[in-house]
N, C-alpha and C positions, 0 to 999 in steps of 0.2 A: 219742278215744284208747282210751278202754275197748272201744269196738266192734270196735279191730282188733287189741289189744294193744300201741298204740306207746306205749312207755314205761311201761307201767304193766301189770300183768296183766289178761289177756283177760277182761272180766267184760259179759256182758249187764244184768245187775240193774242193776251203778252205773254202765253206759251209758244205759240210759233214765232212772234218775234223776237224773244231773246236766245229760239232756239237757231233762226236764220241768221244772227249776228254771231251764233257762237259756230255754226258750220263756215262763216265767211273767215274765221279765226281759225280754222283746225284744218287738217290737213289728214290725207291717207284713212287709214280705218276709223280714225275718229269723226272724221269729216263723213264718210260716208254714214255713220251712225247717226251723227247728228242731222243730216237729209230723210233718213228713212224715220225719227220721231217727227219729223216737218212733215213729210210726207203722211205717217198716221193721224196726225193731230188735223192737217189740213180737212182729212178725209170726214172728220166729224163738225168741220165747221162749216156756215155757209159763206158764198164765194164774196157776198159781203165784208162776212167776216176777216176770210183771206185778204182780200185787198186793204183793211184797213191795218193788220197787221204787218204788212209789206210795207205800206207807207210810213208806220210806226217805225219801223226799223231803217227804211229809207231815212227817216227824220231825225233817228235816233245820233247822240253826241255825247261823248262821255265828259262827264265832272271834270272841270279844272279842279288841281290839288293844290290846294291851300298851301302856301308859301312856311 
């Protein structure tokens, strides 16, 4: 969604990081599908970019759910 803008604003950074926390999540051909969009996406970012989205997802912590 982030890689092409649908619905949400065009964003490379928080395309590879939501896409590296969902390959940390999958497993077998999905996992390796999810590496090879990291892998494209990376390829059009700069290495700036890369590294802040690493740490993006390094950082990243999901929502406590309201009781």
């Amino acid at each position: 969604m982030y890689t092409k803008g649908q619905g949400v604003p065009q964003g490379y950074v928080l395309a590879h990081m939501w896409i590296s926390l969902a390959a940390l999540e999958s497993e077998g051909t999905t996992r390796n599908e999810a590496l090879k969009n990291m892998d494209h996406v990376a390829s059009i970012m700069t290495p700036a970019q890369v590294a802040e989205a690493q740490n993006l997802a390094r950082e990243w912590k999901p929502k406590k759910e309201k009781p």
